[in-house]
C-alpha positions in Angstrom: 36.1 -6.0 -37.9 39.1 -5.2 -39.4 39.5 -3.7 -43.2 42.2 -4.8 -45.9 41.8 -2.8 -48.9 38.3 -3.2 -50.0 38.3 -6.8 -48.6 35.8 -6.6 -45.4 36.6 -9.5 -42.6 33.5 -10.5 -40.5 34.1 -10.6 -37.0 35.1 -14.2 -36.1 32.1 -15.8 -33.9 32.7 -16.0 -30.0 34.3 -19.0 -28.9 32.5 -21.4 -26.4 33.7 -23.8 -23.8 33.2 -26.8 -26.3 35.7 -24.4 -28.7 38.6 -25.3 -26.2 37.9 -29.1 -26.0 40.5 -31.4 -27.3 39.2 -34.5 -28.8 39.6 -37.0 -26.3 37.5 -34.6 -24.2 35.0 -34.3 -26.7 34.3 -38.4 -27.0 34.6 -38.5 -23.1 31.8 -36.3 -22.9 29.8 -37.9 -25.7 30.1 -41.3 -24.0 29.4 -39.6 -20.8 26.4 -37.2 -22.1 25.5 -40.9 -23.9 25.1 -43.0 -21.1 23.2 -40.0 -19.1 20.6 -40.2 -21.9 20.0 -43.3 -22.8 19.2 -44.2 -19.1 15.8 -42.8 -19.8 14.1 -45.7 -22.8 16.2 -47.8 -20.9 13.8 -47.6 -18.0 10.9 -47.0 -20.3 11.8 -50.4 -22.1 13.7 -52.8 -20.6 11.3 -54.3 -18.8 8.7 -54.2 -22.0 9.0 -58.3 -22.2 8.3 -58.7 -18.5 5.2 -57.1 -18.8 2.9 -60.2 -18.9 5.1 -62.2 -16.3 4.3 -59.2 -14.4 0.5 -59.7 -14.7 0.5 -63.2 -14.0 2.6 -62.8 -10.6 0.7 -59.6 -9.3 -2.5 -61.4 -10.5 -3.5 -58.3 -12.1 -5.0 -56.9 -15.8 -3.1 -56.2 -18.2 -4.2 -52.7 -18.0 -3.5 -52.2 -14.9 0.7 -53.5 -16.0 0.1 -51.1 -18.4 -0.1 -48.0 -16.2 3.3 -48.8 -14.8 4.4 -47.5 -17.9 2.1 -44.5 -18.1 3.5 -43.8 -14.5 6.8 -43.8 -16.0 5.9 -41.3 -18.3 4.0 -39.1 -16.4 6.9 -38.7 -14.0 9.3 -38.0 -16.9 6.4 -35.4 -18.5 6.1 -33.6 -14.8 9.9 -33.7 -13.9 10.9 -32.3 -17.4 8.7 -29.1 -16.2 10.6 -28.8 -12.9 14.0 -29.8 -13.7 14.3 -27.6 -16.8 14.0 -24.1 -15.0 15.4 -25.5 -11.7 18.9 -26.5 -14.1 18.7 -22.8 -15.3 18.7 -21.3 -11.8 21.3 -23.6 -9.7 23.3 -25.3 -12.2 23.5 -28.6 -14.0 25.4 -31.1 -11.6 23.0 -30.6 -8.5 19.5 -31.6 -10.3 21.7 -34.2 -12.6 23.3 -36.0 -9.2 19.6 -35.7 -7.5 17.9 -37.0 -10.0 20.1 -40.4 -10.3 20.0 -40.8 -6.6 16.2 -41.0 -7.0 16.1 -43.2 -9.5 18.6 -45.7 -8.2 16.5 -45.8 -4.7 13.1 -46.1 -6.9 14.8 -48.7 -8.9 15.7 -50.7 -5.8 12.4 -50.7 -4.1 10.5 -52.0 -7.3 12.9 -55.1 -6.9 10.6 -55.9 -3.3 7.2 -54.3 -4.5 4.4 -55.9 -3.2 1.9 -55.1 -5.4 1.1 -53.5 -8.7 0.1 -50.1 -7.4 3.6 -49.8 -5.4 5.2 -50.8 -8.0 3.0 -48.4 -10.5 4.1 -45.3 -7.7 8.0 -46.3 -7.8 7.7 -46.1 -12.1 6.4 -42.2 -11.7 9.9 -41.6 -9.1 12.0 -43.3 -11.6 10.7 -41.3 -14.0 11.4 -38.4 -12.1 14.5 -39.4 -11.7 15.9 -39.8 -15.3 14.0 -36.6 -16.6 16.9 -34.9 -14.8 19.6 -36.9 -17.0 17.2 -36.2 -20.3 17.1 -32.5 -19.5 20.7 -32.1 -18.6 22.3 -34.2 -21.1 20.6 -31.5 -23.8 21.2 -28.5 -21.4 24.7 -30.0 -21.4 25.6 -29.5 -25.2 23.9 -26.0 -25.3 26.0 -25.2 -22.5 29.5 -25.9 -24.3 28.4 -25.2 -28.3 26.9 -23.3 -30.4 25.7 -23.3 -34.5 27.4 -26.4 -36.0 29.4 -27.8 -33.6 26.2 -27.7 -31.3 24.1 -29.5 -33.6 26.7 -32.3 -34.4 27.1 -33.4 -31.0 23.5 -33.2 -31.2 23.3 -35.7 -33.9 25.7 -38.1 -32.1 23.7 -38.1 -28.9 20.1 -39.0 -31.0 22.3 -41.9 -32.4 22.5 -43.3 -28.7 18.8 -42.0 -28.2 18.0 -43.9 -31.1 20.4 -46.8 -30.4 18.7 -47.2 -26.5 15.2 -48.0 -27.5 16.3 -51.1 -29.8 18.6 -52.4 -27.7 16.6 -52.3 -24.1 14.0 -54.7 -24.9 16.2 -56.6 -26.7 18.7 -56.8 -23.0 15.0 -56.9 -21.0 14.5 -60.6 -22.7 18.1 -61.8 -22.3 17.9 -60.8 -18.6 15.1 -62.8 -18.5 16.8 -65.7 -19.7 18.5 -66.4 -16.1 16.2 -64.1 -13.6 12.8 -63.3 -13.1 11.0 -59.8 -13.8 12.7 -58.2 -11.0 16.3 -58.5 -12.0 15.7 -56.0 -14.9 15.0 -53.4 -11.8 18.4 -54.9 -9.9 20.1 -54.0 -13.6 18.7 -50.9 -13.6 19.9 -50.1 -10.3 23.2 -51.0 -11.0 23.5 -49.0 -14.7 22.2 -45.9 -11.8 25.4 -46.6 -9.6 27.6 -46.8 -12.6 26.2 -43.4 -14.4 26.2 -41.1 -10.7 30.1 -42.4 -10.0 30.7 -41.1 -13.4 28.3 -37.9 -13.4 30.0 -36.8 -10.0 33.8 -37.6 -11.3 33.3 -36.7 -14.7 31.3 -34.1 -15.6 31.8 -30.6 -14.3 29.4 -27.7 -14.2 28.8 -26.3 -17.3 26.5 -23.4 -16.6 28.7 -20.4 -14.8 26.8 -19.0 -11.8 27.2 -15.0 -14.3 24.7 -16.8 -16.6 21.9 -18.7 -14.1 18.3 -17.5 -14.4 17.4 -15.8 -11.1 14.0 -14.7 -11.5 12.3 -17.6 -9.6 9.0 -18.9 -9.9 7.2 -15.9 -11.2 10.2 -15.7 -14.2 9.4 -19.3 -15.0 5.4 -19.0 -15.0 5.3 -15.9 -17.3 7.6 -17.7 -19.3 5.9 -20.8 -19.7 2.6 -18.3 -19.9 4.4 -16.6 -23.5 4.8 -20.1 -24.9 1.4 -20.9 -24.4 0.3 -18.5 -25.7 1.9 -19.0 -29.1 -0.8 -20.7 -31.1 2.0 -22.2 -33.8 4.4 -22.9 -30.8 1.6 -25.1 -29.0 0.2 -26.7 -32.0 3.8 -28.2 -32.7 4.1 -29.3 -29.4 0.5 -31.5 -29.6 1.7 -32.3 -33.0 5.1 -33.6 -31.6 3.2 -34.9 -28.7 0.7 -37.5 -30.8 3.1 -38.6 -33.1 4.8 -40.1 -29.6 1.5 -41.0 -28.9 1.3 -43.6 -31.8 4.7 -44.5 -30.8 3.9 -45.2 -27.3 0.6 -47.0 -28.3 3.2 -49.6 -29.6 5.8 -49.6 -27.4 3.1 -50.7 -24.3 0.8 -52.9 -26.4 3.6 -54.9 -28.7 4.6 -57.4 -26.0 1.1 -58.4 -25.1 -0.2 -58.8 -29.2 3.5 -60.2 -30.2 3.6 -62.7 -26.9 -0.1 -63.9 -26.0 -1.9 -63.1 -29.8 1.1 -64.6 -31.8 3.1 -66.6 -29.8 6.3 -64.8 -29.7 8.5 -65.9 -26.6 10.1 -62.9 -25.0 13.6 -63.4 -27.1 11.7 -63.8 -30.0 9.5 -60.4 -29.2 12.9 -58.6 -28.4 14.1 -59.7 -32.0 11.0 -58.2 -33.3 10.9 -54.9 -31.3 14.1 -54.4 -32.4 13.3 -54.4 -36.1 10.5 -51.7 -35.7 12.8 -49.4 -33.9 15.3 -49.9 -36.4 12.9 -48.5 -38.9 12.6 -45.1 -36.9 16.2 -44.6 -36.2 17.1 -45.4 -40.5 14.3 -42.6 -40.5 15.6 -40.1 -38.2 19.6 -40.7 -40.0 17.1 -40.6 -43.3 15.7 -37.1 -42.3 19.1 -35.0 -42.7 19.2 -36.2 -46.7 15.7 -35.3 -47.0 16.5 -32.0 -45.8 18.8 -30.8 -48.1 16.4 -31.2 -50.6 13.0 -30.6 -48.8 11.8 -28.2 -46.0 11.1 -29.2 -42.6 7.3 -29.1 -42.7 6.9 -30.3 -45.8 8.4 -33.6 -44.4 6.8 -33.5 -42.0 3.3 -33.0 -43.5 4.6 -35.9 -46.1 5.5 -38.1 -42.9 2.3 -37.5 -40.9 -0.2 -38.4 -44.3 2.1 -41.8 -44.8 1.8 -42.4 -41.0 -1.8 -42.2 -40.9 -2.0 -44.3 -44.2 0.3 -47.2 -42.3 -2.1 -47.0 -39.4 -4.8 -47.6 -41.4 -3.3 -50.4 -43.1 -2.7 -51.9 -39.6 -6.3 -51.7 -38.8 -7.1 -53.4 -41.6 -4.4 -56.1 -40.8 -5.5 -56.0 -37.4 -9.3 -56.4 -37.9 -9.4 -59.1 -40.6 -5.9 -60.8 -39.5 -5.4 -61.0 -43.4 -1.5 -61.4 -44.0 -1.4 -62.1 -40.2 1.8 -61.2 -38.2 4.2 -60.3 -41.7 1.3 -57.8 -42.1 1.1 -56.1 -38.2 4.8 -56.2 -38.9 5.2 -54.4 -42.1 2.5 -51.8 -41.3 3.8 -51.2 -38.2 7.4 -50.3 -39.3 6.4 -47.9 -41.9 4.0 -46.3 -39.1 7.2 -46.1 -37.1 9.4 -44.6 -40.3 7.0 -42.1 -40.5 7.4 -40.9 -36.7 10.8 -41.5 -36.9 10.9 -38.5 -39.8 8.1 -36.2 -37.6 9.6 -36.6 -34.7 13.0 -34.4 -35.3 10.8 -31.9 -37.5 8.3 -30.7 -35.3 10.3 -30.2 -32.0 12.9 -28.4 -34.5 10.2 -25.8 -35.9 8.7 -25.5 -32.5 11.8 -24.3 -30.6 13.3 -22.4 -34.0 10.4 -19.8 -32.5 11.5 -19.5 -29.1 15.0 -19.7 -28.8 15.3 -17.1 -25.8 13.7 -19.7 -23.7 15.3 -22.6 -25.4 15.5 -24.7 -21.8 12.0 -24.2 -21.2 10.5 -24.4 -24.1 12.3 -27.5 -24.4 11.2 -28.8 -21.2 7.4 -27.8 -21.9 7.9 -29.6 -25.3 9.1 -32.9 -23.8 6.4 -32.5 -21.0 3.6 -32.5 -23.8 5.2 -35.6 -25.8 5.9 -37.4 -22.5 2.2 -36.7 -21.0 0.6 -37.6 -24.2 2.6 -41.0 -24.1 1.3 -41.1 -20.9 -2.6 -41.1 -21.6 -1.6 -43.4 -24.9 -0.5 -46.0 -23.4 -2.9 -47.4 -21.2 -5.4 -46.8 -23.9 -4.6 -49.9 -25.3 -5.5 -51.8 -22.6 -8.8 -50.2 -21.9 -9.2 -51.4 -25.4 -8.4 -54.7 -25.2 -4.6 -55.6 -25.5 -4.9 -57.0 -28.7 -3.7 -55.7 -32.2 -7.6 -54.1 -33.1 -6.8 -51.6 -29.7 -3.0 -51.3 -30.3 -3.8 -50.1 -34.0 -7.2 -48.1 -32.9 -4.5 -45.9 -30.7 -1.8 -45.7 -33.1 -3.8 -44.0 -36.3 -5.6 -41.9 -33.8 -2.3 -40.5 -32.8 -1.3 -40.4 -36.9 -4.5 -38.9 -37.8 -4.9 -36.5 -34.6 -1.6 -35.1 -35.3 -1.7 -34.7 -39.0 -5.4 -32.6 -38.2 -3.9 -30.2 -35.5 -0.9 -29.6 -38.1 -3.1 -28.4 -41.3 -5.7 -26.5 -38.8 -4.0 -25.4 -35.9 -0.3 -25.0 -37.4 -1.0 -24.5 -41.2 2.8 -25.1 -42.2 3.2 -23.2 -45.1 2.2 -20.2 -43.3 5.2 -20.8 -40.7 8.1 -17.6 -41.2 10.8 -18.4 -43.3 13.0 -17.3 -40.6 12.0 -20.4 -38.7 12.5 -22.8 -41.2 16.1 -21.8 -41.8 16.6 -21.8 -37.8 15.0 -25.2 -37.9 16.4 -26.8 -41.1 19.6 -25.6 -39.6 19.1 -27.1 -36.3 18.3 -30.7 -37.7 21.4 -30.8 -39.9 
């Protein structure tokens, strides 16, 4: 530091990478980072208003359609845990370019499935494949920035993760205007072709060989072993993980109660998709006022009570069919507000405790919301496909994750040092 007088200067911070950016290099990579991410709901979704074509062509329950998507999911929840550490050790660009190779080849061969179980095996490798672009996209941004520069390209990249969820379903049922199920896969494909040309031309390596973890498997075991072991740490992560449960309860049963319970055709279903999702993204842009006024766990406490509240509103909607679909609607987007404000806050105090294993602890978190999703989703299938077993899974999930919060978390016991890290990180 250097001294003037009495007047003290702090030692200016150390620059990063992103420091030395222009800002025509700082959109490029935005739009690039962007695309990377968004790859992933638009494989989870797009094809969300095929799903009953898909039953009637494969001859198959709806349940079993269903597990396509839990497939999906799982592969995303397993290849987060791989990909993660394996991004640490060799380098972003290798697992990135991987990863889209796989999921253009999966995406291909759904377009000539046979059946419903091929078809349910080619969803895991696609998820697979775009866990790579979900890790690396974040592992990206922690590469180049740091404090507030780091958490505003943050912001801008949840506005496309936000953006993607709204607008796949919505593209799903205009696809299916002039093609059959299938030609959401051929899209897919294509998007896959598009994003690797760009990846490999665009994006160099980020993470220097000087700063690569080297300490192989055993490294990455007894660090996944310490976060385990952190009772607030993993009760975030369940917390985190049924809130997406609830989420995920609607995303695979809306297009069977919307389509075959009230008549929706799959524009029309797209249309109303599109209006709960905006409800969690105004939540999520919602979430940075709250926090300059409010701290992260109390929101999310708040969030979690109004979210199992909603929920059972919906079951009430859902069992008597009183204010019919206005009412599944209504309930619905407020259950989806409410994730849309717990979502951000618990993955935020979660990784405010660990952030010498940031990329793991990361990847473990995303695993848990991911696998969660996983088991959800089919559940509402098992339970009938209607609105009654859509709603039954969606306040389990509220009410599940507001009791691990009070007796597994207890937020107001959480260290004030991690809710400045985390109120700092969300802003």
């Amino acid at each position: 530091m250097t001294v003037t007088g009495e007047h003290v200067e702090a030692p200016a911070p150390p620059r990063t990478p992103g420091d030395l950016m222009s800002r025509a290099q700082r959109l490029r990579l935005v739009l690039v980072l962007g695309s990377l991410i968004a790859i992933g709901p638009l494989t989870i979704d797009m094809y969300l208003p095929a799903l009953p074509s898909i039953a009637t062509d494969f001859e198959t329950p709806s349940a079993a359609v269903q597990l396509t998507l839990t497939g999906t999911l799982a592969g995303l929840a397993f290849g987060q845990l791989l990909i993660g550490p394996f991004s640490d050790a060799v380098g972003r660009r290798t697992p990135l370019l991987a990863g889209l190779a796989l999921h253009i080849v999966a995406s291909a061969l759904c377009v000539i499935a046979p059946n419903i179980g091929v078809l349910g095996t080619l969803r895991v490798l696609q998820g697979l494949g775009v866990a790579a672009t979900s890790v690396v996209g974040m592992a990206v941004v922690r590469d180049l920035f740091s404090g507030s520069e780091f958490a505003r390209m943050l912001s801008r990249l949840m506005l496309v993760m936000g953006a993607a969820p709204v607008l796949a379903p919505t593209l799903g049922s205009e696809l299916l205007r002039w093609t059959q199920w299938q030609g959401v896969f051929v899209a897919l494909a294509i998007f896959g072709l598009l994003l690797i040309t760009v990846a490999a031309l665009g994006l160099p390596e980020t993470l220097p060989p000087r700063r690569r973890r080297r300490g192989g498997a055993l490294d990455t075991a007894r660090t996944y072993g310490g976060l385990l072991r952190d009772r607030t740490f993993l009760g975030l992560v369940l917390v985190a993980g049924l809130a997406m449960a609830a989420l995920f309860a609607y995303v695979s049963g809306s297009s069977f109660v919307f389509q075959e319970q009230y008549g929706l055709n799959e524009q029309e279903f797209g249309f109303a998709f599109g209006a709960g999702a905006i409800g969690l993204i105004t939540a999520t842009q919602l979430n940075v006022r709250l926090l300059r006024r409010y701290s992260p766990q109390r929101i999310l406490v708040t969030a979690l009570v109004v979210g199992s509240l909603a929920g059972f509103a919906l079951l009430g909607f859902a069992v008597t069919n009183y204010g019919g679909l206005p009412g599944i609607l209504a309930s619905l987007w407020v259950v989806l507000a409410a994730s849309g404000l717990a979502m951000p806050n618990a993955p935020a105090l979660a990784l405010s405790r660990h952030g010498e294993a940031a990329g793991t602890a990361a990847a473990l978190l995303g695993a848990v919301q991911f696998g969660v999703g996983a088991v959800a989703a089919p559940l509402v299938g098992v339970l009938g496909n209607g609105s009654v077993g859509m709603a039954l899974v969606v306040v389990g999930g509220m009410v599940s994750a507001l009791t691990v919060l009070v007796v597994v978390v207890r937020p107001a016991r959480l260290p004030t040092a991690d809710l400045a890290v985390a109120t700092a990180a969300l802003h």
